[in-house]
C-alpha positions as CSV (number, residue, x, y, z in Angstrom):
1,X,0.0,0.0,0.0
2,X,1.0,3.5,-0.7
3,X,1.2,5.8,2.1
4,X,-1.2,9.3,1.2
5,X,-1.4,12.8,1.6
6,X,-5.0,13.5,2.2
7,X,-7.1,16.4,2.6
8,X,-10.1,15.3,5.0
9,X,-12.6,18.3,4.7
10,X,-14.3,19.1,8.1
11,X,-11.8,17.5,9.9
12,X,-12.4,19.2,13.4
13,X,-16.4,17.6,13.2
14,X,-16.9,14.1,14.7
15,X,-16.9,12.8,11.8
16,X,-14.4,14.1,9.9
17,X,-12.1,13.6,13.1
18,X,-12.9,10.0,12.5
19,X,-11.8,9.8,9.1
20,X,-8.4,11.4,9.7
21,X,-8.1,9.3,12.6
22,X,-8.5,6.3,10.8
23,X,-6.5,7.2,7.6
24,X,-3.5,8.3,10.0
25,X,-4.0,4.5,11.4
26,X,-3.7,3.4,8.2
27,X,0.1,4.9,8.0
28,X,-1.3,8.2,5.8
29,X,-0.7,11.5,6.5
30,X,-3.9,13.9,6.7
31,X,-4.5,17.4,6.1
32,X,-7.8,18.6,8.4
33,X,-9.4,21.5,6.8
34,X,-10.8,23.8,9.5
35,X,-12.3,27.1,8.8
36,X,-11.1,28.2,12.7
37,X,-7.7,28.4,14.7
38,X,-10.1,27.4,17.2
39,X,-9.6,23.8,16.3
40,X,-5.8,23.6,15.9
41,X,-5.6,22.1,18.8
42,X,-7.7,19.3,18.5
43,X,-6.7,18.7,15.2
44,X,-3.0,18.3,16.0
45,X,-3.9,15.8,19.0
46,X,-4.8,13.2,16.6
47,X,-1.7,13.4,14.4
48,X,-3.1,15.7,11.9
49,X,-2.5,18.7,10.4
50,X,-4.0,21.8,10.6
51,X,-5.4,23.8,6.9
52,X,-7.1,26.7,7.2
53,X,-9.5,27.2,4.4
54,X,-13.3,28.4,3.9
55,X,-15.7,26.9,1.2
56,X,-16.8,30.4,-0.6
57,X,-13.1,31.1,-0.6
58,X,-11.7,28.8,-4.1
59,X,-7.9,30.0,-3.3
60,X,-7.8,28.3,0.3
61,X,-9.3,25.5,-1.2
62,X,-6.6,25.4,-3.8
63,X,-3.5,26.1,-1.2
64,X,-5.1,23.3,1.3
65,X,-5.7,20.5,-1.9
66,X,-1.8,20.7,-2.9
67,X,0.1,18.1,-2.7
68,X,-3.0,15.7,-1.8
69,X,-3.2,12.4,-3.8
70,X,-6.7,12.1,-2.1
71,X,-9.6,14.1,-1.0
72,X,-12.4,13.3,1.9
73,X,-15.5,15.5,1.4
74,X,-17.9,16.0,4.7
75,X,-19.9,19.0,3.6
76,X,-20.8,21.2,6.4
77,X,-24.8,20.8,7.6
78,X,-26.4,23.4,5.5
79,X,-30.2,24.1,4.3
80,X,-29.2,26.6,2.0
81,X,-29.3,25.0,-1.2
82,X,-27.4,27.9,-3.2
83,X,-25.0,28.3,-0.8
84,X,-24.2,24.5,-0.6
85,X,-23.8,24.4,-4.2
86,X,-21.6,27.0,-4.7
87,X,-19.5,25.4,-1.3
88,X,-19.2,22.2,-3.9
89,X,-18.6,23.8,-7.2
90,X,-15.7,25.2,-5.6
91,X,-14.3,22.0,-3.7
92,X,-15.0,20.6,-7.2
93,X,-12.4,23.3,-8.9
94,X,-10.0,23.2,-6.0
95,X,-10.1,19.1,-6.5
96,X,-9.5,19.6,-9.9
97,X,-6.5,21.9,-9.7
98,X,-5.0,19.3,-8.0
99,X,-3.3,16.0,-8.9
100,X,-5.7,13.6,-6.5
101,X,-6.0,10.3,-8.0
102,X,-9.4,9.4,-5.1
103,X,-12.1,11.5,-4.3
104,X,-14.1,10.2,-1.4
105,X,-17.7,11.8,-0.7
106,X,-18.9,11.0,2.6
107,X,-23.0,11.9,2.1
108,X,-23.1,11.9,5.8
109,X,-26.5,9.7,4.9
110,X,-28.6,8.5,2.6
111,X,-29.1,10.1,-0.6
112,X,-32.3,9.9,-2.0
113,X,-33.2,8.7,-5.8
114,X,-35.0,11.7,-6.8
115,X,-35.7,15.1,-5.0
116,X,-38.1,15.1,-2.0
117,X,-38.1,19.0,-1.3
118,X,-36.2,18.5,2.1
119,X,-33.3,20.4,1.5
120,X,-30.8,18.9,4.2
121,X,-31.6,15.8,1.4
122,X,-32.0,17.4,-1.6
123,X,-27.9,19.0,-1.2
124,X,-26.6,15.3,-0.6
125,X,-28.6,14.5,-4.2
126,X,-27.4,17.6,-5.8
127,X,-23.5,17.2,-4.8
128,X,-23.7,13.9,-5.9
129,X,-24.8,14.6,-9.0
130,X,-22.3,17.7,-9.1
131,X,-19.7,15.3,-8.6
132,X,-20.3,12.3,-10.8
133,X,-20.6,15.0,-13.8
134,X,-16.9,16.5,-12.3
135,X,-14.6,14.4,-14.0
136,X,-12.9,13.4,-10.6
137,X,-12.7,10.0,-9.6
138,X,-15.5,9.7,-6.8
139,X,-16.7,7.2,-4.6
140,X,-19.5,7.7,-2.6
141,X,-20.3,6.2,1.1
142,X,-23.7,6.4,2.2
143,X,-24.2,6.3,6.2
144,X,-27.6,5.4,7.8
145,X,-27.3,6.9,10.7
146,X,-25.0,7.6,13.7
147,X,-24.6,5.8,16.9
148,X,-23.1,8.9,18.7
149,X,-26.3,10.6,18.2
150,X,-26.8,9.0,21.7
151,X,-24.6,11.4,23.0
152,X,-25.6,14.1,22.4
153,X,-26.8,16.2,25.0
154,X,-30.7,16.3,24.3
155,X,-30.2,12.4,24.1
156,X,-27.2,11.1,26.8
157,X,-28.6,12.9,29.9
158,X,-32.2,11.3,29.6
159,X,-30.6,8.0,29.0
160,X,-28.7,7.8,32.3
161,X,-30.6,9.8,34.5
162,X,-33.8,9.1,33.7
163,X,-33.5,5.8,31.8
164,X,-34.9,6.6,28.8
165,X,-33.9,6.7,25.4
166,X,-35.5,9.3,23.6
167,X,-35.6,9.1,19.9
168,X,-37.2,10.9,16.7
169,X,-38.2,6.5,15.2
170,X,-40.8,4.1,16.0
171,X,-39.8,2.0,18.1
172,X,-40.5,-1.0,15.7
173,X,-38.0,0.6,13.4
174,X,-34.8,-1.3,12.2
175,X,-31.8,0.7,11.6
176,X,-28.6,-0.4,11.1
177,X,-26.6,2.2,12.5
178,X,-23.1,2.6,12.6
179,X,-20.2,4.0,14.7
180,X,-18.5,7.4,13.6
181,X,-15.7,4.8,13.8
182,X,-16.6,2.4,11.8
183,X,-17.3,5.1,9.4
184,X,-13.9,6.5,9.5
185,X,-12.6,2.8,8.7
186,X,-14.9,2.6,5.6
187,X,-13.7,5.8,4.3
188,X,-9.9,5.2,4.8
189,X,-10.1,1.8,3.2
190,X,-12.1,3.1,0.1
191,X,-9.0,6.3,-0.1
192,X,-7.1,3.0,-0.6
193,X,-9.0,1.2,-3.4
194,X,-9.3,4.2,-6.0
195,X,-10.6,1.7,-8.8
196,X,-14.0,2.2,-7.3
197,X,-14.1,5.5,-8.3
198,X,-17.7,5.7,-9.9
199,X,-19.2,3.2,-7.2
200,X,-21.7,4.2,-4.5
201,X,-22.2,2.1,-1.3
202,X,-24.5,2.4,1.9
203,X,-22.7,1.7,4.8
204,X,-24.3,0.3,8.5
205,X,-23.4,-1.6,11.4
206,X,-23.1,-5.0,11.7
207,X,-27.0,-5.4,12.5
208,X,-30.3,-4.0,12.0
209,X,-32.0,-3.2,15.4
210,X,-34.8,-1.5,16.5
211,X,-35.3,1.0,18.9
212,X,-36.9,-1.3,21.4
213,X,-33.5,-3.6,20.6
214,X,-31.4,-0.6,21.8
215,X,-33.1,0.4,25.6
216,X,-32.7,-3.2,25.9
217,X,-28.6,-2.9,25.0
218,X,-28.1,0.2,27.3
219,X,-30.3,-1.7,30.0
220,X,-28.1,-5.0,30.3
221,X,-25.2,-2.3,30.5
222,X,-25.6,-0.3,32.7
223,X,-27.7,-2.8,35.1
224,X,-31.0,-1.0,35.3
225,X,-34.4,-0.5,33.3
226,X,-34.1,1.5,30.5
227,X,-37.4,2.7,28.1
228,X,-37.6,3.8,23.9
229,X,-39.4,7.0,23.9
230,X,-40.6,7.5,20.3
231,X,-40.2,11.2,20.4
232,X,-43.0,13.0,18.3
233,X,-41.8,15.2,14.9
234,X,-43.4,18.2,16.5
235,X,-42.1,18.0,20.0
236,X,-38.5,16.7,18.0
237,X,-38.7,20.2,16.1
238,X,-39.4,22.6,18.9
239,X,-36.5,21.0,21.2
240,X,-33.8,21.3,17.8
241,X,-35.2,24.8,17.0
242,X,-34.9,25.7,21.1
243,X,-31.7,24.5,21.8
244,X,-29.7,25.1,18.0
245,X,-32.4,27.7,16.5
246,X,-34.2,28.0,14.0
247,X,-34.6,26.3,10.9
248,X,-32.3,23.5,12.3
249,X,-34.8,21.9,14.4
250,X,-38.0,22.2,11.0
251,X,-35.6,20.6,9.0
252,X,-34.0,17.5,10.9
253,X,-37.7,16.9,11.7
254,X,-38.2,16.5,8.0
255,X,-35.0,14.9,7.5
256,X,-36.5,12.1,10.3
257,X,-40.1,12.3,8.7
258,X,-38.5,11.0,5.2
259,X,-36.7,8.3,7.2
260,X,-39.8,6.7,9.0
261,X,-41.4,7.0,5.8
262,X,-40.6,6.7,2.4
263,X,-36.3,5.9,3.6
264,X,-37.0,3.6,6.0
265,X,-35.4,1.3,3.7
266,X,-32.2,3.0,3.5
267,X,-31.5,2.5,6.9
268,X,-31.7,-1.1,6.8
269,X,-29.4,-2.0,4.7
270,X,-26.8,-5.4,3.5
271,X,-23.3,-5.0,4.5
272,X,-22.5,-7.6,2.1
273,X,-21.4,-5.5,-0.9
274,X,-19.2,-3.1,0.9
275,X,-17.3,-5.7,3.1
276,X,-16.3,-8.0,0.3
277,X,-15.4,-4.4,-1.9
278,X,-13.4,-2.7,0.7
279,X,-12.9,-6.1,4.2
280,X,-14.4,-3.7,6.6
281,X,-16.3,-5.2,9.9
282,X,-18.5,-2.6,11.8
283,X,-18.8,-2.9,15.6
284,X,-22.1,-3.6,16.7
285,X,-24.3,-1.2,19.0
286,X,-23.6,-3.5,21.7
287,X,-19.7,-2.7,21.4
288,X,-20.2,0.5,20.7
289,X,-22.4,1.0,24.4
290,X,-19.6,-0.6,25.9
291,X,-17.3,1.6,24.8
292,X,-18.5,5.3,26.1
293,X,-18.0,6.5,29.7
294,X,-21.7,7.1,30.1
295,X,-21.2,8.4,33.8
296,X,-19.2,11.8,31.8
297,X,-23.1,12.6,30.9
298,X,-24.9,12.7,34.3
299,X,-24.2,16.3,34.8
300,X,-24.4,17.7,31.3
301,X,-27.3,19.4,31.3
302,X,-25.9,21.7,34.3
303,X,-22.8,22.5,32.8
């Protein structure tokens, strides 16, 4: 295997942190794009570097993409459309300055087939379509959904003080959902297998469970009852719009309406193709429970 140089865009997020964490596991050395000093820090603790660019600004893109034989692309949340498309077109230009011979899009989620006038959606359709007509040599990796949304801090409090897990499914649901982790594994081992550029593959945990399946996880952990609370798309929306502002909360309530609904499907997904492509094995929710010092998130909510 050749060692890289890779930009990982977002790479002070959660999830972009896991990528470059992964890919510097894998022997390559990262470049974390950052749009703040704030996060020098952080980024430097895991072994990466620092670049200090903004996405309406093509030059910083162009400084942070050189010397990069492979690009990581977490697109910021947005609900803008416009904006997000111009943040793309010029990722797009930067990339192709460069002389990157992978291009990995992490969708952060599903992407749907068509649009669905949900805009947090409708920008993962549009990028990818952006992309696949760039020229560059893309692969896309499709999450379900996160298990670290669990910690949160509208959804770790409730779940060790007051034994509940409260979430925005039915509790009937099956997701398979996957580990930031385990995402950041994907990713790295698809930088390394660039003659999948033009491929697309969901990616999940090792198992489909439901929500019901999960209280009964953190239960058997942490030695006590714990409850699913199928948290209503209205009351969902007025907690995200309290705590983050508005129109965060309206549109991650759609987001969750489309995947109750019409992509429930994507978030139960087959491993299969993706394992034998790339000889990743996710961690389980079970192993993921285990591994988070739940006791850090008794007093959040006072802090």
């Amino acid at each position: 295997m050749i060692n890289k140089q890779v930009l990982v865009y977002g790479g002070s997020g959660a999830q972009g942190s896991a990528i470059a964490q992964a890919l510097i596991k894998n022997g390559h050395s990262v470049k974390a794009q950052t749009r703040s000093e704030i996060n020098a820090d952080k980024i430097k603790s895991i072994g990466a570097v620092p670049v200090y660019a903004d996405f309406e600004n093509l030059s910083s893109l162009e400084e942070a993409c050189r010397e990069c034989s492979a690009i990581v692309l977490t697109m910021p949340l947005a609900f803008d459309i416009n904006l997000a498309m111009i943040w793309v077109d010029n990722v797009i230009k930067a990339a192709q300055s460069s002389s990157i011979n992978c291009f990995v899009f992490n969708a952060s989620g599903p992407i749907p087939k068509s649009l669905t006038g949900i805009s947090a959606l409708d920008i993962k359709l549009l990028v990818a379509n952006k992309l696949k007509d760039s020229g560059l040599p893309v692969i896309t990796i499709q999450p379900t959904l996160y298990m670290g949304n669990m910690t949160a801090p509208w959804s770790a409090p409730a779940i060790v003080q007051k034994s509940t897990l409260a979430y925005p499914l039915p509790e009937q649901q099956k997701v398979s959902w996957i580990s930031w982790e385990s995402m950041g594994e994907y990713i790295a081992a698809a930088v390394e297998h660039p003659e999948l550029a033009g491929q697309s593959f969901s990616i999940g945990g090792s198992e489909a469970i439901s929500g019901i399946d999960m209280a009964d996880v953190f239960s058997n952990h942490m030695s006590k009852p714990v409850t699913y609370f199928a948290v209503s798309l209205s009351d969902f929306e007025a907690g995200l719009n309290q705590a983050l502002g508005e129109p965060v909360g309206t549109e991650i309530s759609k987001l969750y309406g489309w995947f109750a609904g019409e992509g429930a499907s994507r978030l139960n997904i087959d491993n299969d193709e993706i394992i034998k492509a790339l000889g990743i094995k996710p961690n389980n929710f079970k192993q993921w429970v285990k591994s988070i010092d739940w006791h850090s998130f008794v007093d959040i909510t006072a802090a």
